[in-house]
C-alpha positions in Angstrom: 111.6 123.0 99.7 113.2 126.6 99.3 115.4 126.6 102.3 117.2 122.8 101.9 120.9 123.1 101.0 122.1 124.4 98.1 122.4 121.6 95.4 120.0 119.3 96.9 116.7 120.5 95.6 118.6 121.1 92.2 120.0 118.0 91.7 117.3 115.7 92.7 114.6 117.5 90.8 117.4 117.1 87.3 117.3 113.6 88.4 113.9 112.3 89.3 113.3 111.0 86.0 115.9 108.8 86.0 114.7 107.3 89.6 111.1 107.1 88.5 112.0 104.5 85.9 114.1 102.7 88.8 110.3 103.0 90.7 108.6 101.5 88.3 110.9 98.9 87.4 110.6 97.6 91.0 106.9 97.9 90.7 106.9 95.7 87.8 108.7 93.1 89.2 107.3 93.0 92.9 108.4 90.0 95.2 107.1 88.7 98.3 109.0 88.5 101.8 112.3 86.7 101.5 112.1 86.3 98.1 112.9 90.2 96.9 116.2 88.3 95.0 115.7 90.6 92.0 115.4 93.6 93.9 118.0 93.0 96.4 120.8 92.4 93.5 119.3 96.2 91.7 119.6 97.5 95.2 123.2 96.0 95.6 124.8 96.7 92.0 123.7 100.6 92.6 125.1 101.2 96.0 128.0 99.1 95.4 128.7 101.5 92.6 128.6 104.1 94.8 130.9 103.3 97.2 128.6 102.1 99.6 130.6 98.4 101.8 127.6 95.9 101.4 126.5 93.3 103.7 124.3 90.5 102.0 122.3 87.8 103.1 121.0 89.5 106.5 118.1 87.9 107.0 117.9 86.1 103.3 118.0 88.8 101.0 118.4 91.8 103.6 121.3 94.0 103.2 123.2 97.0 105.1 124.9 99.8 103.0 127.6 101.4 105.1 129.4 104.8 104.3 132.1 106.1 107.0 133.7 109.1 106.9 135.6 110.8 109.5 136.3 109.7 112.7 133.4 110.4 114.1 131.6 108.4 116.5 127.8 109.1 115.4 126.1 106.3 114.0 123.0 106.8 112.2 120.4 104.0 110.4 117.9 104.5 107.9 115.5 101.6 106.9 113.3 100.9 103.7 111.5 98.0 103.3 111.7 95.9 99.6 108.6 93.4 99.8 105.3 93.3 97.8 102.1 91.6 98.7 100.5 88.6 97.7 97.8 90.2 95.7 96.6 90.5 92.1 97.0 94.0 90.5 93.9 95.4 88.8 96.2 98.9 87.3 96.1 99.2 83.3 99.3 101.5 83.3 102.4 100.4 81.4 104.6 99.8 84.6 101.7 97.2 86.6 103.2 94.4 88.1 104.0 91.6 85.4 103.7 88.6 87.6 100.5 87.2 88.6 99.4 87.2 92.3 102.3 89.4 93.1 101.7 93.4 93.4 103.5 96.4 95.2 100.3 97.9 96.9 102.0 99.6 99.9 104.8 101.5 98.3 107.8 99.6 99.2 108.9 100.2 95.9 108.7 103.8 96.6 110.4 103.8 99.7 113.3 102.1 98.4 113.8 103.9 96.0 113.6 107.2 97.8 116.5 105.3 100.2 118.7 105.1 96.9 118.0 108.4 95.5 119.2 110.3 98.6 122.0 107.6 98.5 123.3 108.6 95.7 123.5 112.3 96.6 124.9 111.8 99.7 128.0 108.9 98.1 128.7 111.9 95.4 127.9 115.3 97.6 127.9 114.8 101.6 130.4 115.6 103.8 129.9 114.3 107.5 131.7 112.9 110.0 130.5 109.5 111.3 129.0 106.5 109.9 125.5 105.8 107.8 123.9 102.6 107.7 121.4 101.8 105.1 119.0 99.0 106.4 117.7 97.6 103.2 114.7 95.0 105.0 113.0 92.4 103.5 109.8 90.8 104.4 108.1 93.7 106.8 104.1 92.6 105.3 103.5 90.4 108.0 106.8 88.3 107.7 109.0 90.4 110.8 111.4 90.8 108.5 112.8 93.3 111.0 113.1 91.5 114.0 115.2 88.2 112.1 117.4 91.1 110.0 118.2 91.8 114.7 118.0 88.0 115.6 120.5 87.6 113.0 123.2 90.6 114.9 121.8 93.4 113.1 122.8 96.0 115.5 125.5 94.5 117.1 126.9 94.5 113.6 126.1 97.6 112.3 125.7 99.5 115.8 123.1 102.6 115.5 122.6 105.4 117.8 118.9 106.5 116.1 117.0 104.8 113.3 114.3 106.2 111.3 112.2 104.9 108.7 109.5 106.8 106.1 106.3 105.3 105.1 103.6 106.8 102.3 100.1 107.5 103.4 97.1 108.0 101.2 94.7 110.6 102.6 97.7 113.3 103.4 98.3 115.7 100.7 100.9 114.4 98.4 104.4 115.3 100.2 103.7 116.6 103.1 105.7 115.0 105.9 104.0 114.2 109.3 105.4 113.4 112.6 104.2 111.9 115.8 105.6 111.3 119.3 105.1 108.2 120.8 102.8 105.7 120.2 102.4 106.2 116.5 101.7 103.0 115.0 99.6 99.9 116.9 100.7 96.6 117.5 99.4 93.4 115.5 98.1 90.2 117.2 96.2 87.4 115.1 94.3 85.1 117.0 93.1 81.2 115.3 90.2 79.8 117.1 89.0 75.9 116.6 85.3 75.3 118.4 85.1 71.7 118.2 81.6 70.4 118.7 79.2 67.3 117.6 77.5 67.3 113.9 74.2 66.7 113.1 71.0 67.1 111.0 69.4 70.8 111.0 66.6 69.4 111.8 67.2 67.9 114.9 69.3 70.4 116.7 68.9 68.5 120.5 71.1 65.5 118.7 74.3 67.8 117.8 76.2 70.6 119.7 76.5 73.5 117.4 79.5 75.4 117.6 78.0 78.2 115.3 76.2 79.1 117.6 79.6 79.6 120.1 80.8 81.1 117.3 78.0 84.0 117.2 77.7 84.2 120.3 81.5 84.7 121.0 81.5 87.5 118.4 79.4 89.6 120.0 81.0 88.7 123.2 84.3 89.8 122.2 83.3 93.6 121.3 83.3 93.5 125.4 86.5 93.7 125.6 86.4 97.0 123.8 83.7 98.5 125.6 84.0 97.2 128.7 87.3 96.5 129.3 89.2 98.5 127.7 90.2 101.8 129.2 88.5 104.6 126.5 91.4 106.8 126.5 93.1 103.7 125.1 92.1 102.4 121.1 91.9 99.0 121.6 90.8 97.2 117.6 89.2 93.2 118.1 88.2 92.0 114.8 86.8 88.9 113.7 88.1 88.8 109.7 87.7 84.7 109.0 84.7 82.5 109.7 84.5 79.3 108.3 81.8 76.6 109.0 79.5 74.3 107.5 78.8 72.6 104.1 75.0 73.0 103.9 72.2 74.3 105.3 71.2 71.5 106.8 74.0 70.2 108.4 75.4 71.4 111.9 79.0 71.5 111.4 81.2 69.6 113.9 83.8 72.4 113.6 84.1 76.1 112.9 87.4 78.2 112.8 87.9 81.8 113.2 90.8 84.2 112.4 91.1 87.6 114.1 93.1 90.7 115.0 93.7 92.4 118.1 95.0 96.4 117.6 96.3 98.1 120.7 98.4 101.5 121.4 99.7 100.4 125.0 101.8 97.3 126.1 99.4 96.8 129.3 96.6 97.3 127.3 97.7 94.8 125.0 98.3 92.4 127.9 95.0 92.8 129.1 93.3 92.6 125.6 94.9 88.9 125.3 93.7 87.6 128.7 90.0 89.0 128.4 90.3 87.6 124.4 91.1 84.4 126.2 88.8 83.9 129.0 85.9 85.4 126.9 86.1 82.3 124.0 86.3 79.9 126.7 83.6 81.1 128.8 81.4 81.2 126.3 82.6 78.1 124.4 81.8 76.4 128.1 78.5 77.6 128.0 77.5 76.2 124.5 79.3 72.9 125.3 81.9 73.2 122.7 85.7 72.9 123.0 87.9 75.9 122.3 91.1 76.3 121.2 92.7 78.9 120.8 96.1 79.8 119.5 97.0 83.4 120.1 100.2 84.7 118.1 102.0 88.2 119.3 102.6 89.7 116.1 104.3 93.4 115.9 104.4 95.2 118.5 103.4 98.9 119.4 105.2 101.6 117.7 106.8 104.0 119.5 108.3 107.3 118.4 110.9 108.4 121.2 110.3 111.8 121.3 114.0 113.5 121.2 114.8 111.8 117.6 111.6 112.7 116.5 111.8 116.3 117.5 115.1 116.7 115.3 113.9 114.7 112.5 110.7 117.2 112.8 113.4 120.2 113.1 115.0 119.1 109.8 112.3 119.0 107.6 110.9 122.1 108.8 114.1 123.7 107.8 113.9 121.7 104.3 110.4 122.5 103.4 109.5 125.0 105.2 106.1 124.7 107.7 103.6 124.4 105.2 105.5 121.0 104.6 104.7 119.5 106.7 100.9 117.9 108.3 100.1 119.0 111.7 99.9 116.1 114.3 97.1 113.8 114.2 95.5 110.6 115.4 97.9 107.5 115.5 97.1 104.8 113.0 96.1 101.5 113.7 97.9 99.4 111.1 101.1 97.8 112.3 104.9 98.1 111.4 107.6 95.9 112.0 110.3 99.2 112.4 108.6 98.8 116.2 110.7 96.2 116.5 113.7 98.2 115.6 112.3 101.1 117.3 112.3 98.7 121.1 115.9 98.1 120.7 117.0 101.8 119.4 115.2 105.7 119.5 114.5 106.7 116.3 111.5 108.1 114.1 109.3 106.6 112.0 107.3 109.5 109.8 104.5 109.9 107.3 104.8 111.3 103.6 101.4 112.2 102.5 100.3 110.1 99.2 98.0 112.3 98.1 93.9 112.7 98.7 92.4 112.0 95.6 92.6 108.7 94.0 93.9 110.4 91.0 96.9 111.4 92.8 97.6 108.4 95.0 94.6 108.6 97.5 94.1 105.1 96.6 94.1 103.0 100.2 97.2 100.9 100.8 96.6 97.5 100.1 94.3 97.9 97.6 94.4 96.4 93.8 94.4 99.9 92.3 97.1 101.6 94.7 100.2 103.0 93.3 103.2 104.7 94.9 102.7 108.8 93.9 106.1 109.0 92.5 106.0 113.2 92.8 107.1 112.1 96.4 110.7 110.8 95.1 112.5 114.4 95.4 110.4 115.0 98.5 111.8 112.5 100.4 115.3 111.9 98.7 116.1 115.6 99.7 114.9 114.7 103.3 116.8 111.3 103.8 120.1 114.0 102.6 119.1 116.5 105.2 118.7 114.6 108.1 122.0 112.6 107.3 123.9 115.9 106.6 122.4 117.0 109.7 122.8 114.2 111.9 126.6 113.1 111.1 127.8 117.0 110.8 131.1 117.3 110.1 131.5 120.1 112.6 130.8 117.6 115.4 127.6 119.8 116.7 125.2 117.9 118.7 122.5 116.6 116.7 119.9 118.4 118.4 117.0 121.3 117.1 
């Protein structure tokens, strides 16, 4: 971090004490989507403080934290996310969540409070000219917290030029900062299938119609569509994660039900991936003489990097850190994000900070009961959110460009 502006790197290592206990505070009191009512009110009480004009109850407990100055015309967003998951912690460390069920295991807790670190800094140190918006989002694990925080005027009330957004990721070395153009992140469809058959003994198999065996055979079927349909050069992910059927083994259900998820990188391949999901279960439901239905539910949609924004948010953090911080470009992932929805409506970035690779260090897997937010990152990104603001809104009206 040798070349960031003078003060930054000072300051924020003098203070990252203080903001780890603000980490693990949030940590030990996670909350799911639309419920982060604690952590919304912390959130509130500090940027108020700071000067920051608040806007409450986007979106239930979603916020924006505006700071103008000037006259300029820029308008920049920055998003973190406040919402745990609905999973029991297994950690033994003093700060692990106290509430059963509940548990920060994707660093949201981090990533806020990166978001009011580098506010702080930039309420008591930044000059620029323009306006910052500070999307504080709830619900983004599966709830879209995003896209109702837009359905609700979002950006029509708070107008942004760019957004960006940071997320942690185990398995990159612990700070680094990585960057992609593009398609970065894929989308998220879930697809519920009923097979309804006819029930009957085990032992007499010509007396029932056995929708397990639809089931298995639509399994297998379904891998097709990767293989077969699928253009290689495109990742295409169909996964069947829920099976449920039967109550003994000798009993042919009536019914089974399926749950799974459908991963693309491209918005015709994703098209196409639904319609051959589609005729496959029926076609082979038909051939088994069950009854399929099938309920197919567009979740997030494909990331997408747009490659100007990302090239200056890439330009700033070389200038912070230096090269060797950060990670040179890699594969996309194929999680989902719900900042694509933010990301359809207006260019911006959404990066990687590396977690760490050893499970010591935070190379525990997201989602996972011993994960914990590697709170070495705080500085890290709290002097880049500064940067790229300072860099973004100059005060010397430059174009915001590398």
């Amino acid at each position: 971090m040798a070349s960031a502006t003078p003060g930054v790197l000072d300051w924020v290592r003098e203070h990252a004490a203080r903001y780890v206990s603000v980490r693990r505070d949030i940590h030990q009191h996670p909350e799911l989507g639309f419920e982060e009512f604690r952590t919304s009110d912390l959130v509130a009480e500090k940027l108020g403080a700071w000067g920051y004009t608040l806007a409450r109850g986007i979106a239930g407990t979603g916020m924006v934290a505006q700071l103008r100055r000037g006259r300029g015309p820029k308008r920049l967003g920055i998003r973190a996310e406040m919402d745990a998951l609905p999973m029991a912690e297994l950690n033994a460390f003093s700060h692990a969540s106290r509430h059963p069920g509940v548990m920060h295991a994707c660093g949201h807790d981090g990533h806020t409070t990166m978001a009011l670190f580098a506010a702080e800094y930039i309420a008591r140190h930044v000059d620029f000219d323009g306006t910052l918006n500070l999307i504080i989002q709830p619900a983004e694990e599966g709830l879209s917290g995003a896209r109702r925080m837009m359905q609700e005027g979002l950006f029509e009330r708070f107008p942004c030029d760019a957004v960006f957004a940071m997320h942690n990721l185990p398995g990159l070395p612990a700070g680094k900062l990585f960057f992609r153009d593009g398609p970065h992140m894929a989308s998220g469809d879930t697809v519920n299938i009923v097979l309804q058959g006819r029930g009957g003994h085990g032992a007499m198999p010509h007396m029932a119609t056995d929708p397990t065996v639809a089931a298995a055979s639509i399994i297998m079927a379904l891998q097709t569509v990767v293989s077969r349909n699928a253009n290689p050069l495109h990742a295409v992910v169909v996964s069947v994660g829920e099976l449920h059927a039967g109550s003994a083994c000798n009993i042919i259900p009536d019914q089974v039900r399926m749950s799974m998820t459908v991963r693309t990188l491209d918005r015709a391949a994703r098209d196409q991936a639904e319609q051959r999901v589609k005729d496959i279960i029926q076609a082979q439901a038909q051939s088994f003489g069950v009854e399929a239905e099938v309920d197919y539910q567009r979740g997030y949609p494909v990331l997408v990097n747009a490659p100007a924004e990302t090239e200056f948010a890439r330009h700033v953090a070389r200038r912070v850190f230096g090269p060797d911080g950060l990670e040179a470009a890699g594969e996309p992932v194929m999680a989902s994000e719900d900042f694509a929805f933010m990301l359809e409506r207006v260019p911006g970035c959404y990066l990687f900070i590396g977690n760490g690779t050893h499970i010591a260090e935070g190379g525990c897997s997201v989602h996972n009961p011993h994960y914990d937010f590697n709170d070495q990152l705080l500085p890290v990104g709290a002097a880049f959110w500064v940067e790229l603001v300072r860099a973004y809104l100059a005060s010397d009206g430059a174009c915001p460009t590398p």
